[in-house]
C-alpha positions as CSV (number, residue, x, y, z in Angstrom):
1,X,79.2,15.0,-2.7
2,X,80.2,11.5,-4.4
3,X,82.4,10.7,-1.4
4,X,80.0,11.8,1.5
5,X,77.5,9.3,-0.5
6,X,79.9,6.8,-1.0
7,X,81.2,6.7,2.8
8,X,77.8,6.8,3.8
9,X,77.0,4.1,2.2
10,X,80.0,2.1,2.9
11,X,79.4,3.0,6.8
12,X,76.4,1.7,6.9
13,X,76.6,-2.0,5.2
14,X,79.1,-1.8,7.7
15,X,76.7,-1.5,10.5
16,X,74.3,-3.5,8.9
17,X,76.9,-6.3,9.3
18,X,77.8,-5.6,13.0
19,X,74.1,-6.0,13.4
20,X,73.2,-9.1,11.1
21,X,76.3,-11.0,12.5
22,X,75.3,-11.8,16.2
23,X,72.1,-13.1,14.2
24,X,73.6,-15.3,12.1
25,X,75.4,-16.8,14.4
26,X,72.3,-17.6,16.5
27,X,70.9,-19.1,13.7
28,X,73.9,-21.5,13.5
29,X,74.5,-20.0,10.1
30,X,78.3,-19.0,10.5
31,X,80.4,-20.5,13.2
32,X,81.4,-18.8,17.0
33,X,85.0,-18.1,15.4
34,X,83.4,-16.6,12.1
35,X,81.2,-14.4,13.5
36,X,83.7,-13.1,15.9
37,X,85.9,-12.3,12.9
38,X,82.7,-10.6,11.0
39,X,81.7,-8.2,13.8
40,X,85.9,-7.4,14.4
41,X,86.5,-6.5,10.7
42,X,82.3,-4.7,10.4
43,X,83.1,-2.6,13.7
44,X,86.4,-1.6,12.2
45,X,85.0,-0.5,8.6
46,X,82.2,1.0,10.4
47,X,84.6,3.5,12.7
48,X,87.0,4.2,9.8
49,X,83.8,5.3,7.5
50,X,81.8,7.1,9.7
51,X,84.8,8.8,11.2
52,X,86.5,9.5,7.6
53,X,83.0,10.8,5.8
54,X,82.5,13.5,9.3
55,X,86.5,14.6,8.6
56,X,85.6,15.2,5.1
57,X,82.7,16.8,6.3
58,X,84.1,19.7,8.4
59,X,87.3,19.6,5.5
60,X,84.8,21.1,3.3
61,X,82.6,23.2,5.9
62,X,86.1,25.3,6.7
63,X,87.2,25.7,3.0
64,X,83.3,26.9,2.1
65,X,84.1,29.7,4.9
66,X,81.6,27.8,7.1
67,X,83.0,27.6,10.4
């Protein structure tokens, strides 16, 4: 339960990144190079979050007998 909150949680500040970068940027806060690097490394967290907490998911689902 910890982890499924923790990768939850860690997903989506990800996401909240992806989506406060292009912002940022606009408001000439962080450079065309910066934010490029910020929405790389937030899209990557993101996908490996997301994608890790629904693994550990359907890990537990099958060893609960919940298929």
């Amino acid at each position: 339960m910890m982890r499924k909150i923790a990768l939850s949680s860690l997903s989506g500040i990800s996401l909240l990144c992806c989506l406060a970068s292009p912002f940022l940027f606009l408001w000439g806060q962080v450079s065309e190079k910066n934010y490029k690097w910020i929405f790389l490394l937030a899209s990557f967290f993101w996908f490996f979050f997301a994608s890790l907490r629904v693994l550990i998911q359907k890990r537990n689902q099958r060893s609960d007998g919940n298929h």
